[in-house]
DOVO-470173 format. One record per residue (C-alpha): residue in three letters; x, y, z. Coordinates in steps of 0.05 Angstrom, whole numbers, plus 5000, padded with zeros to 4 digits. Example, Ala and Ser with C-alpha at 12.3 -4.5 7.8 and 13.67 -1.06 7.14 Angstrom:
BEGIN
ala524649105156ser527349795143
END
This chain:
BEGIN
unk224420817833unk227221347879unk230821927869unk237222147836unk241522717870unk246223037822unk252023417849unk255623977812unk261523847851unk266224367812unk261824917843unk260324657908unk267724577922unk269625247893unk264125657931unk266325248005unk273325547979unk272626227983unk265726168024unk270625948086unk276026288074unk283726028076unk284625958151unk283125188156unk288824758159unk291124108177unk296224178242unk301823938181unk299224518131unk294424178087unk288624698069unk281624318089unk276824938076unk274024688007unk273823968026unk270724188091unk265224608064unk264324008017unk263523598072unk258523908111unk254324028045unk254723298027unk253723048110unk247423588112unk244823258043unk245622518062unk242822678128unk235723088112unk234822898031unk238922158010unk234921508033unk239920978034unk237720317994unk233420737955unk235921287924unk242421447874unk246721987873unk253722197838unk259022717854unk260423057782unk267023547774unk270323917720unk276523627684unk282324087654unk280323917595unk277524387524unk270624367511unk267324687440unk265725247484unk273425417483unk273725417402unk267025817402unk268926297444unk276326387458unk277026767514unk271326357539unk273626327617unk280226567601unk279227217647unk278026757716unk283226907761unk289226317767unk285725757805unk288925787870unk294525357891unk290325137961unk284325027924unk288724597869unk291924177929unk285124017962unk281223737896unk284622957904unk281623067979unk275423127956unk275522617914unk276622167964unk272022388008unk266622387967unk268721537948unk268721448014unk262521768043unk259321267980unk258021687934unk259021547857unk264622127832unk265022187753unk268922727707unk268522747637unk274122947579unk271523517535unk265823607579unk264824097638unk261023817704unk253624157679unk254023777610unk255523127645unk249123307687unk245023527640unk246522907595unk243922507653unk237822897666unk235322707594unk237822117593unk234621857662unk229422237676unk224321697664unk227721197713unk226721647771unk220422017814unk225122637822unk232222917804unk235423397848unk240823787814unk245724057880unk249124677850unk250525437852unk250125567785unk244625927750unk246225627682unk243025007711unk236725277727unk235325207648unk233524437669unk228224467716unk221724197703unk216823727732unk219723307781unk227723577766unk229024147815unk235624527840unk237824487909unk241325067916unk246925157970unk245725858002unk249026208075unk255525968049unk254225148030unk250424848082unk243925168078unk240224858030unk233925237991unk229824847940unk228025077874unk221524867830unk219625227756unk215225717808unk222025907852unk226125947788unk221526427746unk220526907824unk228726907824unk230327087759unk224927437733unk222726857678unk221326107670unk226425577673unk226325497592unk228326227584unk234526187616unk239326077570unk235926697528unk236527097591unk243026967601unk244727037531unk241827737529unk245428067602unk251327597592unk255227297643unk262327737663unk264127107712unk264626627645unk266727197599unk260227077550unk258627767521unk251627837509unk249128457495unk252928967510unk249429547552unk242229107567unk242528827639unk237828307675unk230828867679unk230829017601unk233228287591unk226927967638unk222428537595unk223928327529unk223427537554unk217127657566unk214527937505unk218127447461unk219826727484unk226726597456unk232427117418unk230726777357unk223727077362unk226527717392unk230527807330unk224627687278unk220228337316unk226528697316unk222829277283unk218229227336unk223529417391unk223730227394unk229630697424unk236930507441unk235229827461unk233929637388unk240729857379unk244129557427unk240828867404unk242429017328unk250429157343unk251828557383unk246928067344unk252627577334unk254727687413unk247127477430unk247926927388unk254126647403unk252326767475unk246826327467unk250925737446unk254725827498unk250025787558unk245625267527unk247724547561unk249923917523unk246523357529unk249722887488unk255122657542unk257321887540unk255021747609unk253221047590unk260620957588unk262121327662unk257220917712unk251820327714unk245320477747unk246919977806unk252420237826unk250420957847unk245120767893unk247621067956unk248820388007unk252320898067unk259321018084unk266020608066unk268620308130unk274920738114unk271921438125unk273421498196unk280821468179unk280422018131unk277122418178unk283522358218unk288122548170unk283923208156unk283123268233unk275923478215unk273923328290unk267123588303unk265023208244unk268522518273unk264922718339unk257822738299unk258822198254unk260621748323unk254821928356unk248422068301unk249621788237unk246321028229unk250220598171unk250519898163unk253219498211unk260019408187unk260720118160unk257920488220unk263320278275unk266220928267unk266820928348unk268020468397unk263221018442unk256120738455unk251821018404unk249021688415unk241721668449unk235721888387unk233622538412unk228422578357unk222322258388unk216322588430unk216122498497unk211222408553unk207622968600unk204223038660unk199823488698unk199723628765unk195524218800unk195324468878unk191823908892unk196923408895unk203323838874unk206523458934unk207022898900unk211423248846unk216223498900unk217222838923unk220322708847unk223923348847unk227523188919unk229422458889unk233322808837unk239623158826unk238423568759unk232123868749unk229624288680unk225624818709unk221525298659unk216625768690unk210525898642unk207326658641unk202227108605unk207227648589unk215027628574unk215228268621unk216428068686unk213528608716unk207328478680unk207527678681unk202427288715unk204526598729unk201026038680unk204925508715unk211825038721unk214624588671unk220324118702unk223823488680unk228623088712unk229722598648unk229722638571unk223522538546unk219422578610unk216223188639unk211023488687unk206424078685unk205124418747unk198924808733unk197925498777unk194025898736unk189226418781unk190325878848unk189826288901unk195825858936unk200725928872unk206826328911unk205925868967unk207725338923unk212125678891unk216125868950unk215625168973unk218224858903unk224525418897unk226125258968unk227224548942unk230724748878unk236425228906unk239124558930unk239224238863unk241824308800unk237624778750unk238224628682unk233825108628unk233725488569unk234226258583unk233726288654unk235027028668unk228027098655unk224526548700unk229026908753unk226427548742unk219427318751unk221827038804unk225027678832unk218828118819unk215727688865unk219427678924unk222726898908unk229726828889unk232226208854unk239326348879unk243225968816unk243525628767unk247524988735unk246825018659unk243525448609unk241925168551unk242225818510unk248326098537unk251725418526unk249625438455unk252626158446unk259025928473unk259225358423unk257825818366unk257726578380unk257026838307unk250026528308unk244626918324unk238626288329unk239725998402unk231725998415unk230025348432unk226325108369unk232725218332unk236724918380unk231324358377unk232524258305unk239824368312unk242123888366unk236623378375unk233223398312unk226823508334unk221423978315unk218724308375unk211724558376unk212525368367unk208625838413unk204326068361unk202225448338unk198625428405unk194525998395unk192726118321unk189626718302unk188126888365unk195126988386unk193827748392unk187427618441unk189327008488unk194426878543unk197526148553unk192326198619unk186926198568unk188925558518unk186224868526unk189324498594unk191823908555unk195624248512unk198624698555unk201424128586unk204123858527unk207524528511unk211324738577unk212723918587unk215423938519unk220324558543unk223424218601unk223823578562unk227223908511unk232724318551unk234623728595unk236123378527unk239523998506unk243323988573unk245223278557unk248523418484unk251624118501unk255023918562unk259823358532unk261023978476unk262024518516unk268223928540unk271423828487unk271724498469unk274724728529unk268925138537unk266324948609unk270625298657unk269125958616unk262025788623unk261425608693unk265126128724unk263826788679unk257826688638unk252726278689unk254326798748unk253327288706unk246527098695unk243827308765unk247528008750unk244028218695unk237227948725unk238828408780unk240329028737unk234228988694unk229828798758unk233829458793unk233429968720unk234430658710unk231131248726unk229531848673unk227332518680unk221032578643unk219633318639unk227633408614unk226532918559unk220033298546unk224233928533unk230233618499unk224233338443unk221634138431unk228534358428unk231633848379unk225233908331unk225534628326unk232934428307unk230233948257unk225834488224unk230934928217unk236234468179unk230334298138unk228835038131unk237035128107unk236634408061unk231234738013unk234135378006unk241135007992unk237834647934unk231435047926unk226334517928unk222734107983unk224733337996unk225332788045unk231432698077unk229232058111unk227031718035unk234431408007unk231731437943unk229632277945unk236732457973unk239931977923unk236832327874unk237833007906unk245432787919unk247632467851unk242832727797unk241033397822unk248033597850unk251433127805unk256732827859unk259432177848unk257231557895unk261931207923unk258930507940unk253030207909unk247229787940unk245229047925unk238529437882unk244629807840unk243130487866unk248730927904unk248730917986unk246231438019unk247631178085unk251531458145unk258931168115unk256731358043unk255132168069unk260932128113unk265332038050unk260832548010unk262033178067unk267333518030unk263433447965unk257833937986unk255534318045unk248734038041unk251233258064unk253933618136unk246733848136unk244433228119unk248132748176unk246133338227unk239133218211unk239132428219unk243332548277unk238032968308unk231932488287unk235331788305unk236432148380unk228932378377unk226131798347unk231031198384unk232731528455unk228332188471unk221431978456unk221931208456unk224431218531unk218231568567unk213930988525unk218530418558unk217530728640unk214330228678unk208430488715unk209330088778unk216630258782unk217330928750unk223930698716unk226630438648unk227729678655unk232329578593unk234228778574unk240728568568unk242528018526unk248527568536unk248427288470unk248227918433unk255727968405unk260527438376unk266527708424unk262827678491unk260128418501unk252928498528unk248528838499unk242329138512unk235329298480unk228729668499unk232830268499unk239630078476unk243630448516unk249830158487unk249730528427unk247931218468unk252131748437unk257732048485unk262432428451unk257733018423unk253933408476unk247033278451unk249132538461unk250732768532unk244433168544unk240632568541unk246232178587unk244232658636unk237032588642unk239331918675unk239232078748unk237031868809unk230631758837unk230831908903unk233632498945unk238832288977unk242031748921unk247631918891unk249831468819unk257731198818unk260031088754unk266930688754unk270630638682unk276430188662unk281730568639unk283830338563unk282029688589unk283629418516unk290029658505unk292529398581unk290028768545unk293528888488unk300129008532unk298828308564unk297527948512unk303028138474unk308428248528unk311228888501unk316329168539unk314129908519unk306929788529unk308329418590unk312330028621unk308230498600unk302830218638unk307130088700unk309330788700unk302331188687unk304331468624unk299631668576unk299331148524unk296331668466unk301132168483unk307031608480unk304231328414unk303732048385unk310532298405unk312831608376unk309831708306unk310032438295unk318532458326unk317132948377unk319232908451unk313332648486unk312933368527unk311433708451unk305533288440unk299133668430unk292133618432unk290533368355unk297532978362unk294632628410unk288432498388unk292432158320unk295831708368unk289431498401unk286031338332unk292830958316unk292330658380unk285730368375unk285130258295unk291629788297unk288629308364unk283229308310unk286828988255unk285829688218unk289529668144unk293430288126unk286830558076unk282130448140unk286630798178unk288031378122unk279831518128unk279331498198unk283731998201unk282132338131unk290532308114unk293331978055unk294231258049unk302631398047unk302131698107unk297831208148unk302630778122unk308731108153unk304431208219unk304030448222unk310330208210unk313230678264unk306830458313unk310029678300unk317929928306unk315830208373unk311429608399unk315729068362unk311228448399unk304128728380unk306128608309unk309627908325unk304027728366unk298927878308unk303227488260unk303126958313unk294926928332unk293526968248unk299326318249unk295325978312unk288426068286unk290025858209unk292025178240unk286325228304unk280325458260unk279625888320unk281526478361unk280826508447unk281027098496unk285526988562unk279126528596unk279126068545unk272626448505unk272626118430unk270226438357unk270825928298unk273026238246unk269125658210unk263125958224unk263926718199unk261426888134unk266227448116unk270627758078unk278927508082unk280728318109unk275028278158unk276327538196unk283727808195unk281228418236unk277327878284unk282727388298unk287228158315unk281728388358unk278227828384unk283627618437unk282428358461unk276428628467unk274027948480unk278327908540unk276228628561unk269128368565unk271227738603unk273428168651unk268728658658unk264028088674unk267627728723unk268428548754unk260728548751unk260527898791unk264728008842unk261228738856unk254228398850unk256827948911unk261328428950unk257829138942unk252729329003unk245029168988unk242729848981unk248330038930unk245029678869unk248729528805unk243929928748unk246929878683unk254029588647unk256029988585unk262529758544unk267629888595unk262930208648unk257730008702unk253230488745unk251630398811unk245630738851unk246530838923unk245031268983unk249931918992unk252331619053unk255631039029unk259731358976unk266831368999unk266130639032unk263630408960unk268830808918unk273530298957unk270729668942unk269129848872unk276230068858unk278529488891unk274428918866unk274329218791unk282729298792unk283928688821unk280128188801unk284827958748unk292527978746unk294828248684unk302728378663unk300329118677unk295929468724unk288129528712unk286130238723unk278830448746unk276631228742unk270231348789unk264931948783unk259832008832unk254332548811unk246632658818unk246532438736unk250432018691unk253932588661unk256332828736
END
């Protein structure tokens, strides 16, 4: 029988709309966003759901047409906002993608798109084993059952979540035949229907499940006690007529629209390629090529060899000391070799070696087993001696060469990372562990540490599992990131992607191995007194708070200083949360601190206990005993624009503008005697980006000349000579400075700098009449990356805008500030690079944060390093303007 997919193709389209955003666009100005997003949807669904041969499916839309609905209900609708024009254009698009991925595409006079597929659902239900209804629309929910579900598209329109009567009844709060009497009761503000006024979706879900319909609600109407009876009394008719509403037709002539033989899906119409063209919808020509099996006439999309099936297991071996040469014979006859070490511990300081995983073909590997041998470093030494003359391929590498490090072997480079290669390809993602990328890439479900282990995952090492399957594991992880290595590399290509990668990110690999081998030092007994000091601190704004409001509370509960905040005190929230209480967090106080003096009180408290709680007592806990030092992890796929971070402290999000924030900076010091720490800081490295990028005279000369680019800005905006500028002048011009590189609208500006809106308006517009290019140039990158889909730094570094799931204000404020701080990081890592290979052995590179790295070295070689810091970190770009480098050499961080 098979199954019949039903897609509600009026809300599918409409969500990719404003899920994507309008940037997409066809290099002659057609808008592609909804008929992308309706693309991918339908490609994901064919792909993991649709057998072909077996199962039907039809593409249902919405025609301008009246349905009773309209007469009911008048304004029924009538408040939606104008369907926009780039939505309107894109619609005959769709249409003809949908005929020509195969796909059956019906639209029905006097009927919307959920009539038409509810009509079918009674109608056919008995000729099928299931029905999938594809929508975002909760009015469809009403029709699942037994063997008709929803697939709902959620994370914009390509991940897809399942719903059964179980998932339907946990999601809105009652059972799929209570839906249309939910909805008629809390109304629907998106289709104008009414229901009753003042009862939302709790006291609607509570009164569902005392009664089963509003018919019955209304017959125990006496029953109902308090305002809620009232409510439902004075809108009766509202409840009613809601009801009618919501409730689906199911008396559509679909008989009339199709034939059951011809909406079995049979694959792709030869002509889809072409189309594919026309929408310059690349990637997806680039898939389709290589993955997607049709028949034969309708699957040469390409005249490329068909893509190799990733999908399949492969094959493992073991080896052990005892004939491990054999192994390096295979390794020497090969050029590209996946290399994964295996370990007890993700520490590397705490890591004993399980064994080595290598492959040097898909769907082969080998298993080199050293567990507690007594020869295992030998071997080791012996295998990495071989390797540094190869190319190593392998998914998050910094780590095997930190074990490697810890133990006296150095794997010198490497050739590709599969995880870094994945960032590159899609930096808003934060999944690029290998069983994603498994899933993503090769389609292949990898086996998952865990499953390895049980419940016993808490008690055992990978030392301690069964040989065999060991074996099959690790084999499985070099297997899988030479096949990785194999699909990545041809994308990281055609993106342009490769030279970026090879020559910034995989060098940079060795640096940060390096720093978190090298870490920090903290003084222990300082921390110890900074903890007393700030809780007696604590106490007393505790001690202040109560007699403020004269009773105790929590000030770290949301829902007690909510309460305190807007029903005690009686302010008024300003921003609500998705559980439709106000915020009480930082932004939310911030706002609040003029309202009352108790919210300064309250932010000085949290600012007290996130220092104590994140930085003061969590450091001692993370001091390795066999080093004495803090070895924090920094992660190169952290941020979308190309900035490390770092975890286990964080020490990117230190606090350095307050001095408590600097107390702490200053328990960083150095461990021995006679070391001395050099911190070297680009100068407003973004805005000499800024000045390159755009080619501004004024910036440009400015920069040339030394002058101070706040000072300028301020003199500029305020019409004062630039000698008259003051100190809170200033500081406006920097805040201008920085808030407009950010894409910053005249209202974020206005609260950064707690001025009215008219004001940061006229700020603005005489920032843009004195730098005349940054404004072109923003007009210009919004321009490039509405036809691109993308924005770049200087090096070629990508974000597609495809991918970001945000708001139209906030990707305008990316494509601004991408380009820039992007760039800045760029640089700042090929800085990093060049000191990691130029700077003398015992000056060791300890920690990069934002525009900043620390060095630790011996007192003597201070002024010979100030010179090749300055010089490497100023020069190892050319820029339109100078790069500037300020250097601080002191006993702590904080001089």
């Amino acid at each position: 029988m098979g199954n019949l997919y039903l897609i509600d193709g009026s809300a599918i389209a409409y969500r990719a709309f404003f899920a994507l955003g309008d940037w997409m666009s066809t290099s002659d100005g057609l808008p592609t966003n909804a008929i992308y997003g309706v693309a991918r949807m339908l490609l994901k669904l064919l792909k993991d759901y649709v057998k072909k041969g077996e199962d039907s499916i039809i593409f249902v839309m919405d025609k301008k047409t009246s349905t009773y609905r309209n007469e009911l209900l008048k304004s029924y609708k009538a408040q939606r906002p104008e369907t926009p024009e780039k939505y309107i254009q894109q619609i005959p698009y769709i249409m003809e993608l949908v005929e020509k991925l195969g796909i059956k595409f019906i639209s029905m006079d006097n009927y919307e798109a959920d009539d038409v597929i509810a009509s079918i659902v009674v109608k056919k239900k008995e000729n099928y084993d299931n029905i999938y209804i594809i929508t975002s629309d909760k009015d469809m929910m009403q029709l699942v059952k037994e063997n008709i579900y929803i697939l709902r598209p959620e994370q914009g329109v390509t991940e897809i979540v399942k719903y059964d009567e179980k998932e339907v009844e946990k999601k809105m709060g009652v059972p799929p035949k209570k839906i249309a009497d939910l909805l008629a009761l809390m109304g629907d503000s998106s289709d104008n229907i009414p229901g009753v006024k003042g009862i939302g979706i709790k006291t609607a879900q509570k009164l569902l499940q005392d009664y089963e319909c509003i018919e019955e609600l209304y017959e125990n109407i006496d029953k109902i006690k308090g305002s809620t009876q009232k409510k439902l009394i004075e809108n009766k008719d509202n409840a009613v007529m809601s009801k009618k509403l919501v409730k689906l037709m199911l008396d559509a002539p679909i008989e009339k629209m199709y034939k059951d033989e011809e909406i079995v899906y049979r694959g792709y119409k030869e002509d889809l390629r072409e189309l594919l063209r026309r929408l310059e919808f690349n990637s997806i020509l680039k898939e389709l090529d290589i993955t997607q099996e049709n028949s034969k006439k309708s699957t040469n999309l390409s005249t490329k060899e068909k893509r190799k099936d990733y999908s399949s297991k492969g094959k493992y071996e073991l080896f052990t000391s005892k004939n491990y040469k054999e192994l390096l014979k295979i390794i020497e006859e090969n050029e590209i070799i996946s290399f994964d070490i295996e370990t007890t511990s993700l520490d590397p300081y705490k890591a004993d070696i399980v064994g080595i995983a290598l492959s040097v073909e898909t769907f082969e590997g080998y298993f080199l087993d050293l567990y507690k041998d007594e020869k295992r470093w030998d071997i080791v030494n012996e295998l990495i001696d071989i390797l540094n003359n190869k190319k190593i391929v392998g998914q998050n590498l910094k780590y095997d060469i930190s074990v490697l490090k810890v133990n006296g072997v150095e794997l010198k480079k490497v050739y590709f990372d599969t995880m870094i290669a994945a960032y590159l390809l899609d930096p808003d993602s934060r999944r690029f562990n290998m069983d994603d990328l498994a899933k993503e890439y090769l389609d292949y479900k990898s086996t998952k540490y865990k499953e390895l282990f049980g419940k016993d995952i808490k008690l055992l090492t990978l030392g301690d599992i069964e040989k065999q399957k060991v074996v099959d594991y690790a084999g499985e992880d070099a297997d899988i990131a030479y096949r990785l290595f194999e699909v990545l590399k041809p994308k990281l290509e055609e993106f342009e992607l490769l030279e970026l990668f090879q020559k910034i990110e995989i060098p940079t690999i060795n640096v940060l191995s390096e720093m978190e081998i090298n870490g920090v030092y903290f003084d222990l007994k300082e921390l110890k007194e900074l903890e007393i000091e700030y809780n007696k601190k604590l106490d007393s704004l505790m001690a202040e708070m109560k007699k403020m409001v004269g009773y105790d509370f929590n000030p770290n509960s949301p829902k007690q200083v909510g309460e305190l905040l807007f029903e005690h005190l009686g302010l008024k929230g300003k921003r609500k949360t998705k559980s439709g209480v106000y915020s009480t967090d930082a932004d939310a106080l911030e706002s609040l601190k003029n309202e009352h003096p108790i919210v300064e009180k309250l932010l000085e408290y949290r600012k007290y206990q996130k220092l104590i709680s994140t930085y003061i007592v969590a450091i001692p806990k993370l001091v390795n005993p066999k080093t004495g030092r803090v070895h924090t992890s920094f992660n190169q796929t952290g941020t979308a624009t190309g900035r490390l971070s770092s975890s286990e402290p964080n020490l990117q999000n230190l606090p350095i503008r307050e001095e408590e924030g600097e107390r702490i900076r200053r328990t960083l010091k150095v461990q021995k005697e006679d070391f001395v720490l050099l911190s070297a800081d680009y100068s407003q490295i973004e805005l000499r980006v800024l000045a390159h990028i755009t080619k501004d005279e004024t910036l440009i000369n400015a920069f040339i000349n030394d002058e101070d680019i706040h000072s300028l800005t301020a003199a500029k905006i305020f019409g004062v000579d630039v000698k008259k500028v003051d100190s809170n002048m200033r500081r406006v011009g920097k805040v201008v400075n920085f808030s407009l590189i950010y894409g910053s609208s005249a209202y974020g500006l206005a609260e950064n700098l707690g001025i009215p809106v008219e004001d940061a308006k006229t700020f603005i517009k005489k920032y843009f009449e004195t730098y005349k290019k940054v404004q072109e140039s923003q007009e210009e990158s919004l321009k490039v990356a509405k036809s691109k889909g993308y924005v770049e730094t200087i090096f070629g570094r990508k974000r597609f805008l495809n991918k970001i799931k945000t708001n139209q204000s906030e990707l305008k404020r990316i494509v601004i500030n991408t380009p820039i701080q992007g760039s800045a990081a760029d640089i700042m890592k090929l800085a990093m690079i060049k000191l990691y290979e130029t700077l003398d052995e015992q000056a060791k590179l300890i920690l990069q944060v934002h525009d900043e790295v620390l060095i630790e070295l011996p007192e003597k070689l201070v002024e010979n390093t100030k010179k090749v810091v300055k010089d490497c970190m100023e020069n190892v770009v050319k820029l339109e303007v100078p790069l500037k480098v300020d250097i601080n050499v002191g006993k702590n961080w904080q001089k």
